[in-house]
VEXTI-765239 format. One line per 4 residues: number of its first residue (from 1); for each residue x, y, z of C-alpha. Coordinates in nm, 2 decimals. Layout:
<rs>
NUM	X/Y/Z | ... $
</rs>
This chain:
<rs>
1	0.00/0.00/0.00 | 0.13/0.33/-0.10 | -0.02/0.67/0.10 | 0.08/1.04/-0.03 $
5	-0.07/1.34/0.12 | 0.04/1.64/0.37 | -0.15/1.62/0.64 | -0.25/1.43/0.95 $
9	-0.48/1.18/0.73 | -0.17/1.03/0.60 | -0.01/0.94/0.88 | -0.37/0.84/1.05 $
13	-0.42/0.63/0.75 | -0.05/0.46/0.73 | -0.06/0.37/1.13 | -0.47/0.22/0.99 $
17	-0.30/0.01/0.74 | -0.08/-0.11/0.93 | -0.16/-0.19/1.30 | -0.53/-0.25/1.17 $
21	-0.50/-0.47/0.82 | -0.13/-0.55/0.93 | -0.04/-0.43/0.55 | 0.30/-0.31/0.42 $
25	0.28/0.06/0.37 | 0.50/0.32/0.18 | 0.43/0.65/0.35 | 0.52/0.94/0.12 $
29	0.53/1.31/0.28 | 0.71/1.62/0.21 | 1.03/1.67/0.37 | 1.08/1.79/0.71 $
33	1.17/2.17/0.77 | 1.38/2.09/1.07 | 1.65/2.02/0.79 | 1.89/2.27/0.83 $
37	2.01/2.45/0.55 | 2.29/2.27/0.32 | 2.56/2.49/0.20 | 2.55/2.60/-0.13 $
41	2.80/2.30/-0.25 | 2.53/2.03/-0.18 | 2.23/2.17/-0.32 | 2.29/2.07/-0.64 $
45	2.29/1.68/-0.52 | 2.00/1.76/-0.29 | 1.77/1.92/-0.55 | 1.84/1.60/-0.80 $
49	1.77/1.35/-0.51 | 1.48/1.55/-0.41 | 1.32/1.44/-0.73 | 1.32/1.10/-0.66 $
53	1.24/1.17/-0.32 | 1.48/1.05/-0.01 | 1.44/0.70/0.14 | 1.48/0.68/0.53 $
57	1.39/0.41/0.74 | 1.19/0.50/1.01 | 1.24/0.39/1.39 | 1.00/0.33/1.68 $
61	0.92/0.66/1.87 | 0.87/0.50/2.18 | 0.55/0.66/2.20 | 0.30/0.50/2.43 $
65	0.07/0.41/2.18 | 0.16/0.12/1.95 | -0.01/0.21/1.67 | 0.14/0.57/1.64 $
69	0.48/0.35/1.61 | 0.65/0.26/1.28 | 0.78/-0.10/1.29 | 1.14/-0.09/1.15 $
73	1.11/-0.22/0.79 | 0.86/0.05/0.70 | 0.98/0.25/0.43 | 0.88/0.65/0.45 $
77	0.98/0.87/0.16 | 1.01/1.22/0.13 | 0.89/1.46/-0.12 | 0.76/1.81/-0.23 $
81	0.52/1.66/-0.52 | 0.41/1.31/-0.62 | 0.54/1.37/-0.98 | 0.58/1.03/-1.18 $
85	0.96/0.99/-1.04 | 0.89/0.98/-0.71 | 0.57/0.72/-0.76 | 0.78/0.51/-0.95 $
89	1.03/0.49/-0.66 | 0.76/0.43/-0.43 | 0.66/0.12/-0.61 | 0.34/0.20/-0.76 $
93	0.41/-0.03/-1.06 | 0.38/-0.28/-0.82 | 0.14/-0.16/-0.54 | -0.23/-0.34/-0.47 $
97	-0.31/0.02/-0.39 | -0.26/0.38/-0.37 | -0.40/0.64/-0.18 | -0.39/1.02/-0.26 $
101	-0.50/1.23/0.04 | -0.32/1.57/-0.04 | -0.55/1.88/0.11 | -0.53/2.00/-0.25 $
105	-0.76/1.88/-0.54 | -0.51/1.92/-0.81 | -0.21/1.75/-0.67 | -0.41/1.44/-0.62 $
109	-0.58/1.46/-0.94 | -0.26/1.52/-1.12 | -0.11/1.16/-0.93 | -0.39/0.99/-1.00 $
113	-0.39/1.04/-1.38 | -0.02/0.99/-1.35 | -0.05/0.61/-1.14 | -0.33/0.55/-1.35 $
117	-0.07/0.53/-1.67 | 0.20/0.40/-1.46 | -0.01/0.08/-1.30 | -0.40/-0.01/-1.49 $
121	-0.44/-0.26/-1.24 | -0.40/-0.02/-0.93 | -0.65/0.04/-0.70 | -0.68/0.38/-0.65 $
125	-0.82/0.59/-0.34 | -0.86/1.00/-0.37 | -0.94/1.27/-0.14 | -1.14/1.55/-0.34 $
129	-1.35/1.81/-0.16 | -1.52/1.91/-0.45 | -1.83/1.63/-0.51 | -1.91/1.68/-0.89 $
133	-1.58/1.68/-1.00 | -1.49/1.34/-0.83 | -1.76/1.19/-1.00 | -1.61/1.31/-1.34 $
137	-1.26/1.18/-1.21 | -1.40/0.84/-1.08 | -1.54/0.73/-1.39 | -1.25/0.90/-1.59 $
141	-1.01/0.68/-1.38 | -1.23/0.38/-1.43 | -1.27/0.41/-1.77 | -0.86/0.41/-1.83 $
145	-0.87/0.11/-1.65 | -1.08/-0.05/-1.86 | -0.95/0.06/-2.17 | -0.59/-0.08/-2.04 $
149	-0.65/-0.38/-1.88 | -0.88/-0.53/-2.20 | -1.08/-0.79/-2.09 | -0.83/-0.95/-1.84 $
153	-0.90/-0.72/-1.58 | -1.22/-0.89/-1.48 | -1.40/-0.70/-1.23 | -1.53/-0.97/-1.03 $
157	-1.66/-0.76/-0.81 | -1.95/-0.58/-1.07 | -1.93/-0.22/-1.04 | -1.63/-0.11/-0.94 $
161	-1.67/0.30/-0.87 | -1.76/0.25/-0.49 | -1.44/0.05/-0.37 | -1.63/-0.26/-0.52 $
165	-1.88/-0.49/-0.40 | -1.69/-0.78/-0.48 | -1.35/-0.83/-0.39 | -1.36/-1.13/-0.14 $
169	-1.08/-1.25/-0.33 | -0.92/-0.96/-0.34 | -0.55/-1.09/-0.21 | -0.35/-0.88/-0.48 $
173	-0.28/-1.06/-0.82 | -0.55/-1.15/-0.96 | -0.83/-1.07/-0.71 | -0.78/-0.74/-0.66 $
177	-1.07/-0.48/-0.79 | -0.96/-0.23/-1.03 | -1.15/0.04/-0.91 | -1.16/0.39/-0.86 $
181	-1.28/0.53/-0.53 | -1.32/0.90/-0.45 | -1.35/1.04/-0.09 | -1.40/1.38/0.11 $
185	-1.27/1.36/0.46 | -1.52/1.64/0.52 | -1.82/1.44/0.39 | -1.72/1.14/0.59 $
189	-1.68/1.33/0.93 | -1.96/1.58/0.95 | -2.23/1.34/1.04 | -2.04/1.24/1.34 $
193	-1.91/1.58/1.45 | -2.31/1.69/1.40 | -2.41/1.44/1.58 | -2.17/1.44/1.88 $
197	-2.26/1.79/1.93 | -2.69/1.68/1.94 | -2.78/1.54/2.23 | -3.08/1.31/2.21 $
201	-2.98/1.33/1.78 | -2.97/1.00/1.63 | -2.59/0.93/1.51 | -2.61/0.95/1.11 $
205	-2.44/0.73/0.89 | -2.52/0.86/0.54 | -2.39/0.72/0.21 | -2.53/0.62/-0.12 $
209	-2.89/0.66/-0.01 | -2.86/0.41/0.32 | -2.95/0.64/0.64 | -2.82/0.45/0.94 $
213	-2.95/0.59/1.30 | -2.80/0.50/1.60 | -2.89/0.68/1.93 | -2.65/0.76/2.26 $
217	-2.87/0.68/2.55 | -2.77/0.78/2.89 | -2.69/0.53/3.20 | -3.00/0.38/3.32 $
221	-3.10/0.50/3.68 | -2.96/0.21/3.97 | -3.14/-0.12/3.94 | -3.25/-0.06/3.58 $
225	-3.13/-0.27/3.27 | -3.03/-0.03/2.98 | -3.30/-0.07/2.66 | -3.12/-0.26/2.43 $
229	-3.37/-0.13/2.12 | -3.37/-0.31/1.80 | -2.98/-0.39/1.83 | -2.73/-0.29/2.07 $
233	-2.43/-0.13/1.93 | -2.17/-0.05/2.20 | -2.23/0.00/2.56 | -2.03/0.32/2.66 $
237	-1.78/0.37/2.96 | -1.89/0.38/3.30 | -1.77/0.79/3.33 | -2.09/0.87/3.53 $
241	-1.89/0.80/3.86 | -1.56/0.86/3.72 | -1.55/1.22/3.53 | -1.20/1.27/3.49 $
245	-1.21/0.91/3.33 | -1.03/0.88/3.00 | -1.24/0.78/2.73 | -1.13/0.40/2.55 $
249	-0.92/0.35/2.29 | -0.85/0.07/2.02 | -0.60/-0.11/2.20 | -0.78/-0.07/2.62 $
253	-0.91/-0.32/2.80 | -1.20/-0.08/2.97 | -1.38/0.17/2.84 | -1.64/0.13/2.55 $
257	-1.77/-0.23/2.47 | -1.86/-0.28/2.09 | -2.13/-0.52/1.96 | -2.16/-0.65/2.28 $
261	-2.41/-1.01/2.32 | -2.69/-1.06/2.50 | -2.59/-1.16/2.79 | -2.32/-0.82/2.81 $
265	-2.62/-0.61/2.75 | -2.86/-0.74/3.03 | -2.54/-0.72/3.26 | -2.46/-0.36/3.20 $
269	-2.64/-0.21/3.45 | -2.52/0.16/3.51 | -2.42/0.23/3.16 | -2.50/0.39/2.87 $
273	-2.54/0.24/2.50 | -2.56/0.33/2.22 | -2.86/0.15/2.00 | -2.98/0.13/1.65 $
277	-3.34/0.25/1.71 | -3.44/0.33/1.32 | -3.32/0.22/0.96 | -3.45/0.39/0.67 $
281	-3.41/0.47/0.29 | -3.34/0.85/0.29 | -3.34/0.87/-0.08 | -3.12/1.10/-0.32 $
285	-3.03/1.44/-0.20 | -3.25/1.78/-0.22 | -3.12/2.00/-0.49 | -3.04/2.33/-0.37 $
289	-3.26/2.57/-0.32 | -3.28/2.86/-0.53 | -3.34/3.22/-0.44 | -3.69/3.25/-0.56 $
293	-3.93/3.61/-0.53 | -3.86/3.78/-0.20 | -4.18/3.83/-0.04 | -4.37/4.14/0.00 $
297	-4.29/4.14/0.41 | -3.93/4.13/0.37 | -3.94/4.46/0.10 | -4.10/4.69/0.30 $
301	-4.07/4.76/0.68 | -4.36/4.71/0.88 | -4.40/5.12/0.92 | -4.39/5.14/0.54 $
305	-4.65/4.87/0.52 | -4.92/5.03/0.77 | -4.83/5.38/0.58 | -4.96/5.17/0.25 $
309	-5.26/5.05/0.40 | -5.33/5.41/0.52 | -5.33/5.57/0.22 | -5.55/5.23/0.03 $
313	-5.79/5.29/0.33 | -5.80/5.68/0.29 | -5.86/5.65/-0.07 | -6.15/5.38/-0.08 $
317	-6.33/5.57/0.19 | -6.32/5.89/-0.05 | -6.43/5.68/-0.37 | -6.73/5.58/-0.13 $
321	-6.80/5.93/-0.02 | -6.81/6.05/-0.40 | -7.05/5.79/-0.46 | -7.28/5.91/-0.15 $
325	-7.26/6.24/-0.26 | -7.29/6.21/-0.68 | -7.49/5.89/-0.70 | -7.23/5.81/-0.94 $
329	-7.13/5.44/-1.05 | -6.89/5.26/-0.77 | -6.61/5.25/-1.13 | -6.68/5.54/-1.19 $
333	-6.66/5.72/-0.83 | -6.33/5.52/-0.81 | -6.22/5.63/-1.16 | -6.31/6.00/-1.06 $
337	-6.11/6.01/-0.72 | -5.76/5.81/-0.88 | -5.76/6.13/-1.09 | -5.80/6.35/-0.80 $
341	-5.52/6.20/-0.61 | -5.27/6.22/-0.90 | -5.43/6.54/-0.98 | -5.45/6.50/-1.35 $
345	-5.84/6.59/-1.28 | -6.00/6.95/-1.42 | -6.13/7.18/-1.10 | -6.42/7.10/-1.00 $
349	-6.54/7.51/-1.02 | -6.89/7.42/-1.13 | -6.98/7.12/-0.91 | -7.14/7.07/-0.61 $
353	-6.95/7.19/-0.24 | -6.92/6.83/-0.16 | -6.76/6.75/-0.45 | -6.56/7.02/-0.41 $
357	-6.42/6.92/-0.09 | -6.33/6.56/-0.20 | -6.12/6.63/-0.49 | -5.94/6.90/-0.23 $
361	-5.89/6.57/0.01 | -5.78/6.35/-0.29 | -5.52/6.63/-0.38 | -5.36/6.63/-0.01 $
365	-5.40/6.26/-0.04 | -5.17/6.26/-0.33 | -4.94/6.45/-0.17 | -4.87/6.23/0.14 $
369	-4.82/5.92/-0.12 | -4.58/6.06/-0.30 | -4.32/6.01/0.01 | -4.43/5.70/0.08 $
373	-4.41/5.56/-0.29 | -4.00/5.69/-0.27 | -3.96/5.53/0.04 | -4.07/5.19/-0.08 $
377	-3.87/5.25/-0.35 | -3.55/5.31/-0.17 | -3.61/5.01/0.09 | -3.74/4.78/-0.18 $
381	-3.36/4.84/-0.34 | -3.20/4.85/0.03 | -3.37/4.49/0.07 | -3.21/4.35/-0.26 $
385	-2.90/4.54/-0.19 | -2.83/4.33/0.10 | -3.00/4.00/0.01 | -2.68/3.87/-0.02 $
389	-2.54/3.98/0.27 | -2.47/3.81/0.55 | -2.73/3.79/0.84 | -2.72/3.88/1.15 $
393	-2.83/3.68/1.46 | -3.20/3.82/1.54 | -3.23/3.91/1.89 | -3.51/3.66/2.02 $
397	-3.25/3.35/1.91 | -3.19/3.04/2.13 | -3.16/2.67/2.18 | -2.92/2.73/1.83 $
401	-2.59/2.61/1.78 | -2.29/2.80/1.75 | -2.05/2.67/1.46 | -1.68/2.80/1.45 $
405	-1.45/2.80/1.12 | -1.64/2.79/0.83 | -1.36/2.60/0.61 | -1.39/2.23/0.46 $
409	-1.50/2.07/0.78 | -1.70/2.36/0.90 | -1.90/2.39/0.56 | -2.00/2.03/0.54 $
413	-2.13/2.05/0.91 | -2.32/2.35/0.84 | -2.54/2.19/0.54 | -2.60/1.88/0.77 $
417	-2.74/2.07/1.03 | -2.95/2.26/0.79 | -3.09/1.98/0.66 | -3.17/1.88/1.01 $
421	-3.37/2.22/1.06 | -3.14/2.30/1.35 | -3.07/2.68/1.40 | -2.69/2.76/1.37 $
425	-2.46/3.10/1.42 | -2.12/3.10/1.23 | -1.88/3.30/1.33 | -1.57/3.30/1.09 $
429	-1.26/3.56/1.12 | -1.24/3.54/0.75 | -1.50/3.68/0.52 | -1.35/3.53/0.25 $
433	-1.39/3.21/0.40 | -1.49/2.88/0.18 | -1.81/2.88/0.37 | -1.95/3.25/0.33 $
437	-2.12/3.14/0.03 | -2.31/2.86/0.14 | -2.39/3.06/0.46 | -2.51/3.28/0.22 $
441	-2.77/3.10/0.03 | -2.88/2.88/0.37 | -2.92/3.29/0.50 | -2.75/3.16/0.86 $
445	-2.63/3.43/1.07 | -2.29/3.49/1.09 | -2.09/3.68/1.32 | -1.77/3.77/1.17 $
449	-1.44/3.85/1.37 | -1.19/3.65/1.54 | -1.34/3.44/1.80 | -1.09/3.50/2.09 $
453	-1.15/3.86/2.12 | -1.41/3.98/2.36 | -1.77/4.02/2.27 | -1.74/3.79/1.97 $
457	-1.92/3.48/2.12 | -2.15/3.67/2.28 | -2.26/3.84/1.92 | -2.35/3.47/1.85 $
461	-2.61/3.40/2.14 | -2.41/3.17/2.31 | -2.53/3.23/2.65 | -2.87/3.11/2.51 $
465	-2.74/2.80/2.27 | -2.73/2.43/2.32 | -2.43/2.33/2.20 | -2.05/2.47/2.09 $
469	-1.88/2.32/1.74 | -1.52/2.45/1.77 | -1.42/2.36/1.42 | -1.14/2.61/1.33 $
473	-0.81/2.49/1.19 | -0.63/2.56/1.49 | -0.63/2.36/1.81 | -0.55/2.69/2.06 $
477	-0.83/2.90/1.91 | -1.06/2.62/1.94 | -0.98/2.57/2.29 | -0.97/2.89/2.42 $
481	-1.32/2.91/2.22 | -1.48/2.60/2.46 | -1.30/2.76/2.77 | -1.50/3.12/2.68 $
485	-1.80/2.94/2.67 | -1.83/2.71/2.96 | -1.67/3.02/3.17 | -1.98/3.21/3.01 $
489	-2.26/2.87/3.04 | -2.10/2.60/3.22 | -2.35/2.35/3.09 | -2.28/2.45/2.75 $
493	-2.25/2.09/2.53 | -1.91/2.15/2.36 | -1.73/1.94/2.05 | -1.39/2.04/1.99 $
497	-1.15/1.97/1.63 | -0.83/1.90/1.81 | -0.53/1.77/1.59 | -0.26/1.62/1.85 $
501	-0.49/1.31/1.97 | -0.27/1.29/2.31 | -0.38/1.67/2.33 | -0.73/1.60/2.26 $
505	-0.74/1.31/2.57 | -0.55/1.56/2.83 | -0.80/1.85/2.73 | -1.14/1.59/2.74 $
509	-1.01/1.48/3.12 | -0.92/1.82/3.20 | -1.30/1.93/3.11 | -1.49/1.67/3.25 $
513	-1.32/1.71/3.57 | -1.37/2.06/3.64 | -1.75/2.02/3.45 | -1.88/1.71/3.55 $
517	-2.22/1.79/3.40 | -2.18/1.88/3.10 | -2.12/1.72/2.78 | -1.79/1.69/2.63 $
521	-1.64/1.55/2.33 | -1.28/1.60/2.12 | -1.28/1.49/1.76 | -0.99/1.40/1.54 $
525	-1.08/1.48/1.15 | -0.83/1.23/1.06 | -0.90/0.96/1.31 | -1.28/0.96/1.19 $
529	-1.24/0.97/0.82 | -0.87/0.72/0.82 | -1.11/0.39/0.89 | -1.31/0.49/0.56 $
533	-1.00/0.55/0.34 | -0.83/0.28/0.42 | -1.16/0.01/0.40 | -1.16/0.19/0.00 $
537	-0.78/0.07/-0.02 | -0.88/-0.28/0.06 | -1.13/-0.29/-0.19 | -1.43/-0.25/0.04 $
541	-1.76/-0.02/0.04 | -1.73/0.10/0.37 | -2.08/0.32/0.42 | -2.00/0.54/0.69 $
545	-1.85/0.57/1.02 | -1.99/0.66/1.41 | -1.79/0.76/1.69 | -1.84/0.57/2.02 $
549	-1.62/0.79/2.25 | -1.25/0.75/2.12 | -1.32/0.47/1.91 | -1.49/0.39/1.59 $
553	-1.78/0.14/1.46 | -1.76/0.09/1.09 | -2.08/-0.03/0.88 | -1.96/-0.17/0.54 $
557	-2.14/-0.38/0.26 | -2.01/-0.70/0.20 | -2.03/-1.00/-0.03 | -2.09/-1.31/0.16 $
561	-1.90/-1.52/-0.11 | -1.55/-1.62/-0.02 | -1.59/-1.58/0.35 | -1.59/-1.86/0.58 $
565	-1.72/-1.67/0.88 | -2.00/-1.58/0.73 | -2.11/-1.86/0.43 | -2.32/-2.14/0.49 $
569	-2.39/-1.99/0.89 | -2.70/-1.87/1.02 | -2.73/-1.48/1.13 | -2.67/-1.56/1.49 $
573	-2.39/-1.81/1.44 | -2.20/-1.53/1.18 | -2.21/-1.29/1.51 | -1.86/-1.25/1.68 $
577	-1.94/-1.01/1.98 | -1.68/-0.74/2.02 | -1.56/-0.79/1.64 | -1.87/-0.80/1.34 $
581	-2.23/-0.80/1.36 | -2.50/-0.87/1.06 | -2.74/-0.57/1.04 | -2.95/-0.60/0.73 $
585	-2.93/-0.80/0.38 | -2.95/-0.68/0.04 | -3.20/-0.84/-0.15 | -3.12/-0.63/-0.47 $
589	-2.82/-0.78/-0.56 | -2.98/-1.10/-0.61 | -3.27/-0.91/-0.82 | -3.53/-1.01/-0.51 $
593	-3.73/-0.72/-0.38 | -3.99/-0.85/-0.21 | -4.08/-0.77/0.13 | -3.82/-0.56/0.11 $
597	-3.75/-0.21/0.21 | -3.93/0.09/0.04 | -3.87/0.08/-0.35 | -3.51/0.20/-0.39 $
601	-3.32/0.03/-0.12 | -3.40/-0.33/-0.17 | -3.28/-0.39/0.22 | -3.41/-0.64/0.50 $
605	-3.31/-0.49/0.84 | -3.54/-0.75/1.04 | -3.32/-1.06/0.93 | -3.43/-1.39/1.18 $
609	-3.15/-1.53/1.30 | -3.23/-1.81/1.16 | -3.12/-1.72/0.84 | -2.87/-1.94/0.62 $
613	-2.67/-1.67/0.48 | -2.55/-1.73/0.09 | -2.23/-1.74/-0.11 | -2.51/-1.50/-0.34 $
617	-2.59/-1.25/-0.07 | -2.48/-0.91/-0.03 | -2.50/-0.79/0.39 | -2.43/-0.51/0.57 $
621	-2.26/-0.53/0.92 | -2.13/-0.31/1.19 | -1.82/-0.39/1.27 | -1.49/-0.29/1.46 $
625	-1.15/-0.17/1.29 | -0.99/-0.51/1.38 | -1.34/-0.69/1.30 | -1.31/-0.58/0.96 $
629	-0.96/-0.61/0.87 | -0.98/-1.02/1.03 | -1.29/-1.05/0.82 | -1.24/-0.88/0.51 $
633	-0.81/-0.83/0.49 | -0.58/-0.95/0.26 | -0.39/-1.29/0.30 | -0.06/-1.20/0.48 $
637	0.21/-1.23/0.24 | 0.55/-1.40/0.28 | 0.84/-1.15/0.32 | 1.08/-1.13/0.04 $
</rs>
């Protein structure tokens, strides 16, 4: 396995490979800029080996954590581009897979075309944030593939523009899916991060039209048994009596207990769980809505509107006394005074007093419109002046929630929670920001300044919000932000983007001890999305992802072909508690719909357990990181 990119998701997604699927891994980064500088002699030799990129062999740290350590034959390069050189020297010609997680578009659209030439048979993984044009890409890649590989490539596994559905045999060589799979680490995180920071919010795993909901539930009261709902996911760690508790990782004994049995479920009194309570289809995607005809409320103010409705009133009520006093037709009357009050009427020297005296009130009439009508005016251009401006919070808001950093991660969040109908407040420093436009169109209030100078949170409400999304690209301004808020609402639900994960564990322990009652998460970016990118290198559909505490349950679509754990065994004997669990079967791949699912999903969530599952059937499980790489990884291979 080969990973490029320049960020923490490469080095998330190396230690993924390889303490999770126990695969070889080239790891290529730029170089370090604790070099020091070379004298001028040697930089002619360092700019030529730059281009090939320098091979080091990296050492354990030492670090506590063993999957944060390299073993000692792992091969790290590094360089400034992935240009075809430093692929070649990376192996690519040779690699099952390659993933391209660069933060910018081009650079990994520019090494994919180039390992696409290099290696048709490679399976390629890409991080794009923009969704459209990774469609294009994927089927462009795919489509080389094709034209390359003839009709030797095979694709076993079907389709092969989802990380393939196929694949069982996917053990390099001959196996392996040539397949093009295309990734946002924004897309894959901002259910979770959404739904860390909604209490009582189902968990949402969204992908390809399959809406997975699983619900946190909090510790049962003493003496009670925790609900296990339709299916018991994890049971969380007993941190009611234990605040400054560390939350469980991978590799702990204690904490969180994934896909636990039965029997784990009805003894876990005192603890939370987290539960699948609904499954449904949830369909293809709204299309954005489109700025349509402002209505009439938002042109005029409300003073402009009662002045209107004056001057309609005053009007009618002289068309009625011209009738009273001229016996004149009700058109007519009406007709008569219009002309009066845009005096364009001759004097009315020979009629009657009465008369008289109307078309004198009509005149004055028309003179008080003629303000008004330039005041509309000027507020009906005011309004569509600033129809594209930002909005500001309105003064009655509460129970919103307050997003910081309105960049990739911040963006995606913001259009989930909109599509939740939850009220949200930016507040972005830069108003240039990636996310000003689509604040823009969902007209959410923003609040723009820097977010640790005074009177900036409280522009946002947050005294009166539910919960904190500290999003920013930085990990000080983030927690100086949560700090701020619980000194303002100690209560305050707060979900912090930390980057240093041995940071992230100091600052949850610090908060929960000094606010026992409030809620408190730390999210990594990388160690949310790194599960989904690598389950794409293997050749699998993973669907999504959903945080329990610090660690991660994976749902993923597999083939039951090809795996003896899971061929020829009914539903209950195919469950291995702490590792993989069956949730539901597809019954479209095998072109049998009924009693399925609503028309478009083609699923079976209430499986007996019963059930003799088929080499023809298509599942999809929950499962942990090491559940999935025992069940679905590659056959170790000999060392050369």
């Amino acid at each position: 396995m080969v990973v490029c990119g320049d960020d923490g998701l490469a080095h998330r997604l190396a230690t993924e490979l390889r303490g999770v699927y126990r695969e070889q891994v080239v790891l290529v980064v730029p170089p370090s800029r604790r070099t020091p500088p070379q004298p001028m002699a040697g930089r002619a030799r360092a700019a030529s080996a730059a281009l090939f990129g320098r091979m080091v062999t990296a050492v354990n740290r030492g670090t506590a954590d063993s999957d944060d350590t390299l073993v000692p034959d792992e091969r790290v390069m590094e360089a400034a581009e992935p240009t075809e050189a430093v692929l070649a020297d990376a192996g690519v010609d040779r690699a099952a897979a390659l993933a391209l997680v660069y933060d910018d578009d081009e650079t990994n659209i520019r090494a994919a075309l180039t390992a696409r030439r290099l290696n048709p048979r490679l399976r390629l993984v890409l991080r794009l944030y923009n969704r459209r044009l990774g469609q294009h890409i994927e089927e462009l890649l795919d489509q080389a593939a094709e034209l390359a590989a003839g009709t030797t490539a095979g694709h076993r596994g079907g389709h092969g523009g989802h990380g393939g559905h196929g694949g069982h045999g996917g053990h390099g060589g001959h196996g392996a899916d040539i397949a093009t799979t295309v990734l946002s680490d924004a897309d894959t995180t901002a259910p979770a991060l959404v739904a860390t920071a909604l209490v009582g919010t189902s968990k949402v795993v969204d992908a390809e039209g399959l809406l997975l909901r699983a619900v946190e539930r909090r510790p049962p009261r003493p003496g009670e048994v925790a609900d296990p709902g339709l299916c018991t996911l994890a049971l969380l760690s007993a941190t009611s009596n234990d605040p400054a508790g560390a939350e469980g990782s991978e590799d702990s004994g204690d904490g969180p207990r994934l896909l636990p049995d039965a029997e784990a479920v009805a003894a876990a009194t005192g603890r939370g769980a987290v539960v699948l309570e609904q499954v449904s289809y949830s369909g293809p995607p709204l299309p954005a809505r489109r700025a349509g005809v402002m209505p009439f409320a938002s042109l005029f103010s409300a003073r402009l509107r009662w002045s209107l409705a004056g001057l309609v009133a005053a009007v009618v009520a002289l068309a009625v006394a011209l009738i009273v006093v001229t016996d004149d037709h009700p058109l007519h009357a009406i007709y008569i005074t219009l002309l009066d009050l845009f005096a364009i009427n001759d004097p009315a020297v020979d009629a009657p007093l009465g008369q008289q005296v109307l078309q004198l009130l009509s005149g004055l009439v028309g003179l008080l419109l003629l303000p008004v009508l330039l005041a509309a005016v000027l507020e009906a251009l005011g309004t569509f002046r600033t129809a594209s401006a930002l909005r500001k919070p309105p003064r009655g808001l509460s129970g919103h929630v307050v997003l910081l950093g309105l960049g990739k991660i911040g963006t995606r969040v913001l259009t989930r929670l909109r599509e939740l109908h939850i009220p949200v407040v930016c507040v972005e420093a830069d108003p240039e920001a990636r996310g000003m436009a689509v604040a823009r169109r969902l007209r959410v209030p923003v609040v723009v300044g820097d977010v640790t100078q005074e009177g900036v949170l409280e522009s946002a409400k947050i005294h009166r919000a539910d919960a904190l999304l500290a999003l920013t690209s930085v990990d000080t301004t983030n927690l100086e932000a949560v700090l701020y808020a619980r000194s303002v609402r100690p209560d305050l639900r707060a979900v912090l983007r930390l980057y240093d994960d041995d940071f992230a564990k100091a600052v949850y322990r610090t908060l929960r001890t000094a606010h026992p009652a409030a809620l408190t998460r730390s999210r990594s970016v990388s160690h949310l999305a790194a599960p989904a990118f690598a389950g794409a290198m293997m050749g699998r559909q993973i669907l999504g992802a959903i945080p329990v505490e610090r660690r991660v349950l994976l749902f993923a679509a597999v083939v039951v072909d090809g795996h003896p754990q899971l061929e020829g065994r009914t539903v209950a004997e195919a469950f291995r508690p702490g590792a993989w669990r069956v949730l539901a079967l597809d019954t479209a791949a095998r072109g049998d719909t009924a009693g399925a699912e609503p028309p478009g999903s083609g699923l079976v969530w209430d499986l007996p357990d019963t059930y003799v599952l088929r080499a023809g059937d298509r599942v999809v499980l929950a499962a942990t990181r090491r559940g999935l790489a025992e069940l679905l990884g590659r056959r170790t291979r000999s060392p050369r």
